[in-house]
N, C-alpha and C positions, 0 to 999 in steps of 0.2 A: 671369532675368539670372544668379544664381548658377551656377544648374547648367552653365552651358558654362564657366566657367573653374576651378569649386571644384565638384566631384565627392562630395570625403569629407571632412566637415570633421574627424572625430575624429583621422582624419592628418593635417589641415595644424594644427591646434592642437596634437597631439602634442609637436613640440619645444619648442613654448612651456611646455607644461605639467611636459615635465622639465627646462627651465630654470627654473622656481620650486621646484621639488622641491629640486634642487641649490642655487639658492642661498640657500633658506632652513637647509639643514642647514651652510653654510660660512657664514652670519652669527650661526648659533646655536653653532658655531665657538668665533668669536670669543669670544660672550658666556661663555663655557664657560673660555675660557684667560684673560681677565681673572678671574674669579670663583677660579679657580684660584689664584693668586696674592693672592688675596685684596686685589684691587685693584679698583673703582668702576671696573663697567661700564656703557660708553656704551650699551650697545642695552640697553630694557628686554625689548620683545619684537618679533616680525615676525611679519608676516601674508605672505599671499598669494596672487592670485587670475588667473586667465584672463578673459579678456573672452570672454560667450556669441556665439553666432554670430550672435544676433538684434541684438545689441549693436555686433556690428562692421559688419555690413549697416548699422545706421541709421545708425552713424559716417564711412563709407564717403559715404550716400547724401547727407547734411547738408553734408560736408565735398567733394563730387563728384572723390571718389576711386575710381578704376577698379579692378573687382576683382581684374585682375593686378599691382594697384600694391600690394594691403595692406600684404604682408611692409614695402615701401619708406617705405608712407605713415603708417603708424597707428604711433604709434610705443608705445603701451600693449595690444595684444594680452596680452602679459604683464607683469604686476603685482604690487611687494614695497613692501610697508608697512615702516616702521621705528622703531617709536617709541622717544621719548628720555627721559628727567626732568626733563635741562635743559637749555637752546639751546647751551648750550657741545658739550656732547654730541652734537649733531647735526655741528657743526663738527669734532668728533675723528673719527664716522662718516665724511666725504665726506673726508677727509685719509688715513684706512686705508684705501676706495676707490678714490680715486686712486693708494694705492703699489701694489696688486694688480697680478699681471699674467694674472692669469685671466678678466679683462676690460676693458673699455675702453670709457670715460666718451666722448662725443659730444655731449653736450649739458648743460648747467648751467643749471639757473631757480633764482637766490635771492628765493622769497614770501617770506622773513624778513624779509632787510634793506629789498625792494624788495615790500612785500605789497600783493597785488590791490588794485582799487577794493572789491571784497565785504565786505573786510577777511580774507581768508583769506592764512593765512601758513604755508609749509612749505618744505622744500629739495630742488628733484626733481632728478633726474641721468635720464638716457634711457644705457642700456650696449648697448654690443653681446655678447653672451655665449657663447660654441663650447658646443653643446653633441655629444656625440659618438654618432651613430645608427649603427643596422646597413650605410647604404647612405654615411656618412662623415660627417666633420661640418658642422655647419648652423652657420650663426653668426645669432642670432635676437635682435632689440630688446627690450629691457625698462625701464620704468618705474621709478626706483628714488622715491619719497615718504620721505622723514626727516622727523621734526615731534616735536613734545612730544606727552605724553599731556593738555594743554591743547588745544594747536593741536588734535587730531585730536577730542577733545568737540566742537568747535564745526566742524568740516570736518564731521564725521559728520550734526549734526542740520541743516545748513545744505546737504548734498548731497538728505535727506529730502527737507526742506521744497521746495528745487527742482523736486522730482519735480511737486509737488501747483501750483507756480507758473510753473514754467518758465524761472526767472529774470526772472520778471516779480511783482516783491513789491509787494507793498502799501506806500505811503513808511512808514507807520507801521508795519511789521515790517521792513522794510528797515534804518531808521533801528534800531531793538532789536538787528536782527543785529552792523551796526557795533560799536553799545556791548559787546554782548557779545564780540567779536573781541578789540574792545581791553581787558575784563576779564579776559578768555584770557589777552593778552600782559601785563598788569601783574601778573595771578598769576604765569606763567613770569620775569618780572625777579624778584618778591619773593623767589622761591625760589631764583634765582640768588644772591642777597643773602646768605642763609645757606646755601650750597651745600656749604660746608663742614662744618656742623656737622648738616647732615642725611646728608652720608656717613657721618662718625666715628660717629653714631648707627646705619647702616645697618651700620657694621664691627662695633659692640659687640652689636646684635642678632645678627649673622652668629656672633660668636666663642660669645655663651651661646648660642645653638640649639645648636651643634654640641656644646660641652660637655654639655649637658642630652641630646643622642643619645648 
């Protein structure tokens, strides 16, 4: 089925792949001219990743997506992670976002305020992103995930576990997942709670490191 519409994939994933190149080195950016300023930045760190080919086929075949639709239909071929410290953080993230004009937001899922039945909670954006090839430019979808480095604990062992279940849990780990979700999120409020005084502490480490270099 592949081979009459998708020939090469290392070319048709090619733009996707230097759209995370690029917008990982423009959100490390960011983090770079906060820090400069010696001001409490919102990104702690980003990832980044392509979906395999083996990955988009099954997605394609689950979802009865035609393979000259992918570019149209899959809207995660390409993948940026964002993590934060604190939920506010994520909320300063998708407001810098949306003033960009080097891309353009299509799609908003708030799992924070509105989180799964799983109990998974994060902030996606889907962008559309130019990026600029030998033969012109390509304008290619991308995923964007913001979450706390809480959310993304329990997102991470909870995508695991899926693999082994299918989304078919047992009610008694089912039920342990929830608890845990919502231990996630009552960590993420508590730290909200002294938000402040855990930057002033992240400024007075920042100021003696540098003094002691």
């Amino acid at each position: 089925m592949e081979n009459n519409l998708i020939t090469n994939w290392d070319s048709f994933l090619a733009p996707y792949e230097q759209a995370v190149e690029e917008l990982k080195i423009k959100l490390k950016g960011i983090r770079k001219q906060y820090r400069e300023v010696n001001s409490h930045a919102p990104i702690e760190f980003i990832t980044g990743r392509i979906k395999t080919k083996e990955s988009i086929l099954e997605k394609a075949e689950i979802r009865g997506i035609a393979l000259d639709r992918l570019e149209e239909d899959i809207e995660d071929i390409a993948g940026i992670r964002i993590m934060c410290q604190f939920v506010e953080d994520i909320h300063e993230v998708v407001r810098l976002l949306r003033a960009r004009n080097d891309l353009h937001i299509i799609i908003e899922r708030d799992y924070i305020t509105h989180k799964k039945e799983s109990g998974y909670r994060s902030y996606h954006l889907v962008i559309e992103y130019p990026v600029q090839r030998i033969g012109g430019e390509k304008i290619v979808m991308c995923e964007v995930q913001i979450r706390t480095l809480a959310m993304n604990f329990w997102a991470t062992i909870e995508h695991t576990l899926n693999y082994k279940y299918q989304g078919e849990y047992p009610q008694v780990l089912h039920d342990r997942l929830i608890r845990a979700a919502e231990a996630a999120f009552l960590l993420d409020t508590e730290m909200s709670e002294i938000r402040e005084e855990i930057m002033e502490a992240n400024y007075f480490f920042s100021d003696k490191k540098k003094n002691v270099n």
